[in-house]
C-alpha positions as protocol buffer text, in pm:
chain_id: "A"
residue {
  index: 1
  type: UNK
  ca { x: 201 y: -4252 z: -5228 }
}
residue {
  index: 2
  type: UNK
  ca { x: -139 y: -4378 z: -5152 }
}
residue {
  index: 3
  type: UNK
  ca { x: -441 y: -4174 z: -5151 }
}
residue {
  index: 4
  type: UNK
  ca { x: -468 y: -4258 z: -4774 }
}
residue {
  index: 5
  type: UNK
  ca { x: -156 y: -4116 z: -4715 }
}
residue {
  index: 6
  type: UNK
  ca { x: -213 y: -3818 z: -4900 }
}
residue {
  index: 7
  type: UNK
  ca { x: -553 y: -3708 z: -4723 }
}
residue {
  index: 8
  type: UNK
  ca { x: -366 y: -3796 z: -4385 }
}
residue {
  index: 9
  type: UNK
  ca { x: -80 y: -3536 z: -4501 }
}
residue {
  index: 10
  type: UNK
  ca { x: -329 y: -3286 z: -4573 }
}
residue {
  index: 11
  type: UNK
  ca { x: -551 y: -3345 z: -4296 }
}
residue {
  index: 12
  type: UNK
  ca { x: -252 y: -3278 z: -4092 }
}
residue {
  index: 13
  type: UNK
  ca { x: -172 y: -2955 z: -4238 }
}
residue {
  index: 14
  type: UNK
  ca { x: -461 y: -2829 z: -4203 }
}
residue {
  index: 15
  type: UNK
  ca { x: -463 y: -2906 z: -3842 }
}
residue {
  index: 16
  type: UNK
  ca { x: -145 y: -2761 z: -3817 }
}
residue {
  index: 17
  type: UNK
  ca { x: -248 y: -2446 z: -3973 }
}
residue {
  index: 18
  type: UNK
  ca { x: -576 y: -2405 z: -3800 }
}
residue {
  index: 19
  type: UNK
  ca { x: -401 y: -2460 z: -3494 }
}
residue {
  index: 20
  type: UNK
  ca { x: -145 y: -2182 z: -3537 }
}
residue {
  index: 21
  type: UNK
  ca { x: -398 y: -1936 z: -3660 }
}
residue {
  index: 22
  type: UNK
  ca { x: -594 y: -2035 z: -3312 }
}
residue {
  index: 23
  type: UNK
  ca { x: -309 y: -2006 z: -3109 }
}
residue {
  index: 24
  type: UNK
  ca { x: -227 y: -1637 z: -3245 }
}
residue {
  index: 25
  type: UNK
  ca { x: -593 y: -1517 z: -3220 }
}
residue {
  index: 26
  type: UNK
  ca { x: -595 y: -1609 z: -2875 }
}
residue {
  index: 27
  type: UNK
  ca { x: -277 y: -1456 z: -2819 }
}
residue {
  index: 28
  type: UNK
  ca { x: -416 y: -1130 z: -2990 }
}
residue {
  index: 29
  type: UNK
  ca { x: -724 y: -1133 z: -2771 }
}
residue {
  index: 30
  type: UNK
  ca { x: -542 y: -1165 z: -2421 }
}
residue {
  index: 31
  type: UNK
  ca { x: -254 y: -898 z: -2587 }
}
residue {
  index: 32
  type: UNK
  ca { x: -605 y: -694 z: -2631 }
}
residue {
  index: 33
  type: UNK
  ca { x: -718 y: -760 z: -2291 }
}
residue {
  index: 34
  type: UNK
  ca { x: -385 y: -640 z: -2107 }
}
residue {
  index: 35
  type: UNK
  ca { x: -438 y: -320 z: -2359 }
}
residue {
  index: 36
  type: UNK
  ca { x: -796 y: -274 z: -2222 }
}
residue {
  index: 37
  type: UNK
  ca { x: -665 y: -296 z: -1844 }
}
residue {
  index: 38
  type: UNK
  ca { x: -416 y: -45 z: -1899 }
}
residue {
  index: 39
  type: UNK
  ca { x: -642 y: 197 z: -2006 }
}
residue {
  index: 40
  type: UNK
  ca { x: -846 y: 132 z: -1699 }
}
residue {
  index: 41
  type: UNK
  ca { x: -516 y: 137 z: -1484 }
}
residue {
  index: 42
  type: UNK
  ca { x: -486 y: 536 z: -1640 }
}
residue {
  index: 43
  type: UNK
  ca { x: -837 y: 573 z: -1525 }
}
residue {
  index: 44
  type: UNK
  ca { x: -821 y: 426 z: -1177 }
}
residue {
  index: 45
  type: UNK
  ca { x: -483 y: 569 z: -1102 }
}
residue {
  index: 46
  type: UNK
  ca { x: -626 y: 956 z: -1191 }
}
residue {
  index: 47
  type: UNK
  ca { x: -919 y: 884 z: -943 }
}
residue {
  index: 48
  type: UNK
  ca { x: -673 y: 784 z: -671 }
}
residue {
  index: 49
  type: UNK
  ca { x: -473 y: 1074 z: -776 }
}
residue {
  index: 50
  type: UNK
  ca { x: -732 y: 1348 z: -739 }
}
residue {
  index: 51
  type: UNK
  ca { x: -842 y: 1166 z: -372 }
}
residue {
  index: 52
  type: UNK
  ca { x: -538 y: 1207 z: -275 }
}
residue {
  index: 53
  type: UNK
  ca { x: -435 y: 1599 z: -345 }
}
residue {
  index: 54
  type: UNK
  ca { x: -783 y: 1694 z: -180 }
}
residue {
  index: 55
  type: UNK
  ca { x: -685 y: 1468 z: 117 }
}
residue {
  index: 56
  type: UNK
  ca { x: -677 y: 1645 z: 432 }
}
residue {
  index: 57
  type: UNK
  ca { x: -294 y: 1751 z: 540 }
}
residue {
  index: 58
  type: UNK
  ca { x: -368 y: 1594 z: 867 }
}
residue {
  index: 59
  type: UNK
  ca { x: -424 y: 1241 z: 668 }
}
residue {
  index: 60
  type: UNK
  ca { x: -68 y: 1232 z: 484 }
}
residue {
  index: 61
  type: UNK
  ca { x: 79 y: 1175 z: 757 }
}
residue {
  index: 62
  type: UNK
  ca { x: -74 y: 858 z: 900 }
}
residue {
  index: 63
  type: UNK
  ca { x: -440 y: 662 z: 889 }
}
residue {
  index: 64
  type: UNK
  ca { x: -406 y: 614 z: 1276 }
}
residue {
  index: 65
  type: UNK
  ca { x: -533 y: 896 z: 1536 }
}
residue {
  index: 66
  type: UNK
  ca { x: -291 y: 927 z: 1877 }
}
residue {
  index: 67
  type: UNK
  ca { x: -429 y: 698 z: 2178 }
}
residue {
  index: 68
  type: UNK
  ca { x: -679 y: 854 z: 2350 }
}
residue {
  index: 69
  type: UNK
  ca { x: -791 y: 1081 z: 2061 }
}
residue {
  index: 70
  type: UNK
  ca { x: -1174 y: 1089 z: 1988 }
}
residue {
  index: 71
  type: UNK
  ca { x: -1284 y: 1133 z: 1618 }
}
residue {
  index: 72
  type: UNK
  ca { x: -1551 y: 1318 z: 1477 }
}
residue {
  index: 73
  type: UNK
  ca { x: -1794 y: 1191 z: 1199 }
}
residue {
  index: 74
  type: UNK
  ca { x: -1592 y: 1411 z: 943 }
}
residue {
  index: 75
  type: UNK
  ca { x: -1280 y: 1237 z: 1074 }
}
residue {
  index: 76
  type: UNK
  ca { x: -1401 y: 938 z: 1031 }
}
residue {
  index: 77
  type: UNK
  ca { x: -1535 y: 989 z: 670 }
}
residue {
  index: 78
  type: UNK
  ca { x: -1174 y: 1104 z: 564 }
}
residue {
  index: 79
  type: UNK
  ca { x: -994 y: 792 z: 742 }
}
residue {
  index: 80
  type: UNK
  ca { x: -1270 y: 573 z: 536 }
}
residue {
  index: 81
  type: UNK
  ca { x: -1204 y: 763 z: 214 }
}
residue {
  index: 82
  type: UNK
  ca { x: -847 y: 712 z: 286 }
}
residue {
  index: 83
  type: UNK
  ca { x: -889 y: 352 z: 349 }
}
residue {
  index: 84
  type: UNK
  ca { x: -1076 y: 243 z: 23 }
}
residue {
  index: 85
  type: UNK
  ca { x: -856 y: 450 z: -162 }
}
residue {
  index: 86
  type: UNK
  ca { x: -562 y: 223 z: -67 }
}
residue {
  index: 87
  type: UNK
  ca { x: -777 y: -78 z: -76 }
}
residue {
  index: 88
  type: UNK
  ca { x: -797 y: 26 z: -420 }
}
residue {
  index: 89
  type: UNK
  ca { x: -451 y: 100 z: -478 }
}
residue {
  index: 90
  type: UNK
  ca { x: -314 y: -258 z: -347 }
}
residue {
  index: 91
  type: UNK
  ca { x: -624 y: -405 z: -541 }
}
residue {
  index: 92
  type: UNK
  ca { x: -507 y: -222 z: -855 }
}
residue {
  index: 93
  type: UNK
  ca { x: -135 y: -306 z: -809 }
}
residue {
  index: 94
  type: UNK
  ca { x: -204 y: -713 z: -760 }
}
residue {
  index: 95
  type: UNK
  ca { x: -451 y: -674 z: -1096 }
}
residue {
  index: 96
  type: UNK
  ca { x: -184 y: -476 z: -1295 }
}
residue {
  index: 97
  type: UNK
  ca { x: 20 y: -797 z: -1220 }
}
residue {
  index: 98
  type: UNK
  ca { x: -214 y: -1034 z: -1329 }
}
residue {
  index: 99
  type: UNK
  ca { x: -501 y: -880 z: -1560 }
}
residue {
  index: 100
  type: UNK
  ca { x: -634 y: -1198 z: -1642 }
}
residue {
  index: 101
  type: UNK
  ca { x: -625 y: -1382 z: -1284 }
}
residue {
  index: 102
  type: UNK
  ca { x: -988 y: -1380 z: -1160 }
}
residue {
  index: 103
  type: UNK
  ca { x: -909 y: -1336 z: -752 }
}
residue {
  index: 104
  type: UNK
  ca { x: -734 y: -1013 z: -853 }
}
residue {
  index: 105
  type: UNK
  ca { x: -962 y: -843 z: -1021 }
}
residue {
  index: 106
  type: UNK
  ca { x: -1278 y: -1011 z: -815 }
}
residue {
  index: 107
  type: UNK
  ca { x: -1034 y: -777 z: -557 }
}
residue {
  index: 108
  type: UNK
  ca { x: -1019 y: -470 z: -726 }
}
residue {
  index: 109
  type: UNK
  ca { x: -1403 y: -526 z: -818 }
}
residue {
  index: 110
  type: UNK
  ca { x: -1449 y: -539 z: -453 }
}
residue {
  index: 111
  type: UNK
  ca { x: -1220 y: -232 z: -392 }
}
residue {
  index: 112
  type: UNK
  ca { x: -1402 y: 0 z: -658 }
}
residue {
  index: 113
  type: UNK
  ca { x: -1715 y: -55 z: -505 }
}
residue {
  index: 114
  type: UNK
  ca { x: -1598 y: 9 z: -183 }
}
residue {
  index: 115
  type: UNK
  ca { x: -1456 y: 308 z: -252 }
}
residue {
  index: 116
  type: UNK
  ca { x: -1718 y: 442 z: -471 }
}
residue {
  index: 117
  type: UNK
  ca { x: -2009 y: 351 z: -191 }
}
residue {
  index: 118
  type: UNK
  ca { x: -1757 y: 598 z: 63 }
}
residue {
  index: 119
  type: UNK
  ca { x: -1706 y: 852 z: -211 }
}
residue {
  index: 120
  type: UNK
  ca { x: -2081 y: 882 z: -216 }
}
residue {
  index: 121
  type: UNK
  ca { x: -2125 y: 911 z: 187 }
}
residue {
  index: 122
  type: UNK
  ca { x: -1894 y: 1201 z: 172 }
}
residue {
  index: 123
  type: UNK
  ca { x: -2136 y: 1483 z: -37 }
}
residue {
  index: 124
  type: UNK
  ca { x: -2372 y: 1384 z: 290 }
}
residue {
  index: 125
  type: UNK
  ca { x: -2167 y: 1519 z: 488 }
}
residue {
  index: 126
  type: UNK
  ca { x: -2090 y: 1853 z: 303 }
}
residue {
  index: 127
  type: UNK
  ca { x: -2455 y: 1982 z: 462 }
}
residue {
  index: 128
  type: UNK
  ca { x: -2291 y: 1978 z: 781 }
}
residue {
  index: 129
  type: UNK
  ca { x: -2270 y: 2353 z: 927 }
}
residue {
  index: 130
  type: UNK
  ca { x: -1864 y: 2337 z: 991 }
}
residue {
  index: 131
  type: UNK
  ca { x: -1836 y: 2376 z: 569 }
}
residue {
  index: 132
  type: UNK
  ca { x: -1796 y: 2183 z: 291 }
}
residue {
  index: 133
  type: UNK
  ca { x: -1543 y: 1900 z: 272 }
}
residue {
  index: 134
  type: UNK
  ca { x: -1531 y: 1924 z: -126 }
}
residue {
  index: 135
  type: UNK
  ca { x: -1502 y: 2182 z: -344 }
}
residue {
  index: 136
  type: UNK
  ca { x: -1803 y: 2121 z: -575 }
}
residue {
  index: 137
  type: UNK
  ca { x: -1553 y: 2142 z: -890 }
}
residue {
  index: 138
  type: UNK
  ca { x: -1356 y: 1827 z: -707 }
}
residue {
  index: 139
  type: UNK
  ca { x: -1685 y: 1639 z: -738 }
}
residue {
  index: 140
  type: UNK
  ca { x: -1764 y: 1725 z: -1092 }
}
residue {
  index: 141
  type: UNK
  ca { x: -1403 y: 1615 z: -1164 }
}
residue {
  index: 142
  type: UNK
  ca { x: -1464 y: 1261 z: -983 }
}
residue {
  index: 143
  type: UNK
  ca { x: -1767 y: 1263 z: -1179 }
}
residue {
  index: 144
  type: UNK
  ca { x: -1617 y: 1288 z: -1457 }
}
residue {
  index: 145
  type: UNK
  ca { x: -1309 y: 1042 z: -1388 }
}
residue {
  index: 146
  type: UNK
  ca { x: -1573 y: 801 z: -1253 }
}
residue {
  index: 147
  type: UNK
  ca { x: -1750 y: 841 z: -1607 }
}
residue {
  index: 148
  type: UNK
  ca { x: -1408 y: 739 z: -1793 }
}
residue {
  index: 149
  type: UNK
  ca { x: -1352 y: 460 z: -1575 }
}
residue {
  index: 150
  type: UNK
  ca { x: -1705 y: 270 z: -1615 }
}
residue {
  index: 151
  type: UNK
  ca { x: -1615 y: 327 z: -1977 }
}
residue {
  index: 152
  type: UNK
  ca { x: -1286 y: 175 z: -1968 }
}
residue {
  index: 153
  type: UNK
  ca { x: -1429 y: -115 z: -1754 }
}
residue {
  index: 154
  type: UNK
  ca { x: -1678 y: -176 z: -2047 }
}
residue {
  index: 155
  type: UNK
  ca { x: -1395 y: -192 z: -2278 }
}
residue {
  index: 156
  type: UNK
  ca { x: -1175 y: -418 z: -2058 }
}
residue {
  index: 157
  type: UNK
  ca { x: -1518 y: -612 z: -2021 }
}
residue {
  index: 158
  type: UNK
  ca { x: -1598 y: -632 z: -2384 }
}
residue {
  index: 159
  type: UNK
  ca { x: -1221 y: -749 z: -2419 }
}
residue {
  index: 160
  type: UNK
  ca { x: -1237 y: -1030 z: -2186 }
}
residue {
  index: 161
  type: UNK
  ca { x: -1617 y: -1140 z: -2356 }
}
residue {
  index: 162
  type: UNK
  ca { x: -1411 y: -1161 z: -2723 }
}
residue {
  index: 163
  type: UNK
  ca { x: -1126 y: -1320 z: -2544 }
}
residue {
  index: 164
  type: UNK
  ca { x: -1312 y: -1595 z: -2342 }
}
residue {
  index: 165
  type: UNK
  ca { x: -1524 y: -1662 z: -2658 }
}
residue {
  index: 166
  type: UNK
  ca { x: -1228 y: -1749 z: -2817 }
}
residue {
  index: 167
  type: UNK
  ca { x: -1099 y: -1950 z: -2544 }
}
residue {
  index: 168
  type: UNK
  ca { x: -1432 y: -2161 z: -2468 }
}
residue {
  index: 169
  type: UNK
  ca { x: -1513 y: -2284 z: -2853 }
}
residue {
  index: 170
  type: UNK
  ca { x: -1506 y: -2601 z: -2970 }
}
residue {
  index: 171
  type: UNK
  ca { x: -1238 y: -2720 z: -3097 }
}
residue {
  index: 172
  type: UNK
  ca { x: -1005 y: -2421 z: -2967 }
}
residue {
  index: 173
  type: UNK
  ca { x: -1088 y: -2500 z: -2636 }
}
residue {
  index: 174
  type: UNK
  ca { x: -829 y: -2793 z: -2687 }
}
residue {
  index: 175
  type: UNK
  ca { x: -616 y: -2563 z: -2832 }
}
residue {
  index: 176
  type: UNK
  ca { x: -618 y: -2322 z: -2519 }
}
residue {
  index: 177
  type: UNK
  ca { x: -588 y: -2620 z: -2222 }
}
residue {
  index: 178
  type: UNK
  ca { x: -287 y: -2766 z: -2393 }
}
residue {
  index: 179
  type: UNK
  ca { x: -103 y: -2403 z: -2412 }
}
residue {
  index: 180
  type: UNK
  ca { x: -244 y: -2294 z: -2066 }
}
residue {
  index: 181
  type: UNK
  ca { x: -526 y: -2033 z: -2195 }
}
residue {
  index: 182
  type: UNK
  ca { x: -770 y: -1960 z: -1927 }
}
residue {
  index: 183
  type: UNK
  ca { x: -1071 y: -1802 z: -1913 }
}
residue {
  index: 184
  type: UNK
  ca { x: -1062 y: -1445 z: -1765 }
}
residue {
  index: 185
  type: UNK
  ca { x: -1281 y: -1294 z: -1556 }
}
residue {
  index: 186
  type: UNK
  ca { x: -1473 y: -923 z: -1615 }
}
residue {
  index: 187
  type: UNK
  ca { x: -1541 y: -663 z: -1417 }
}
């Protein structure tokens, strides 16, 4: 065998190892992504839980009012609250899908901030003289959830950063077009 021949067979193995030990890192990283949105899935899915056991009875039944009915600015607060929150929920379900896709989770990026921005409207309207619409303990407890989901989005975010870096280098970035790796996106 000639010495050519030799440094072709080992050039080749080691291509052939690197490239297996590429493909199972990236395969790690998205495995570690999917972990990272399931932990935010837990979060998200408490936060819609807790919206809706303090929803209104009136509001389980159905978003629309009867013909003819008007609607007070409380009313109106609830039906948004109600709204965002399954915004969210559909969001949340396409994204549990497809962690990685970037529509879905642009989506449910779109849907958290929604319904955050109408959480925060409703303490506003707690000074109203009819009452409170929240038990001050409900906020502190979406508080808190909101607290354990930005920190599970910064996991899931730090996740997709490791996982994308892995993706985008040079010369895995061969590596991940020929086996269908795509970046994702963060939220």
């Amino acid at each position: 065998m000639s010495s050519r021949t030799l440094t072709l067979w080992i050039g080749l193995g080691v291509a052939l190892f690197w490239s297996v030990g590429a493909y199972k890192r990236m395969v790690r990283l998205r495995a570690e992504v999917r972990r990272a949105f399931a932990a935010l899935d837990t979060r998200l899915i408490e936060q819609l839980a807790l919206l809706q056991s303090h929803l209104p009875a009136s509001m389980h039944a159905s978003l629309l009012t009867q013909p003819g009915e008007l609607l007070d600015d409380i009313s109106r607060l609830w039906i948004g609250l109600r709204s965002a929150a399954a915004q969210l929920a559909a969001s949340l379900a396409a994204a549990r899908a497809h962690p990685l896709d970037a529509r879905a989770l642009g989506a449910l990026a779109a849907a958290r901030s929604v319904l955050d921005t109408t959480w925060q409207r409703m303490p506003l309207a707690q000074a109203d003289p009819a009452g409170t619409l929240l038990p001050e303990s409900v906020q502190r407890q979406w508080e808190q959830g909101g607290a354990h989901a930005y920190a599970a989005v910064d996991q899931f975010n730090q996740a997709v950063a490791r996982y994308n870096a892995a993706v985008g280098q040079f010369p895995a970035v061969l590596l991940a077009w020929v086996c269908g790796f795509k970046a994702a996106r963060a939220l």
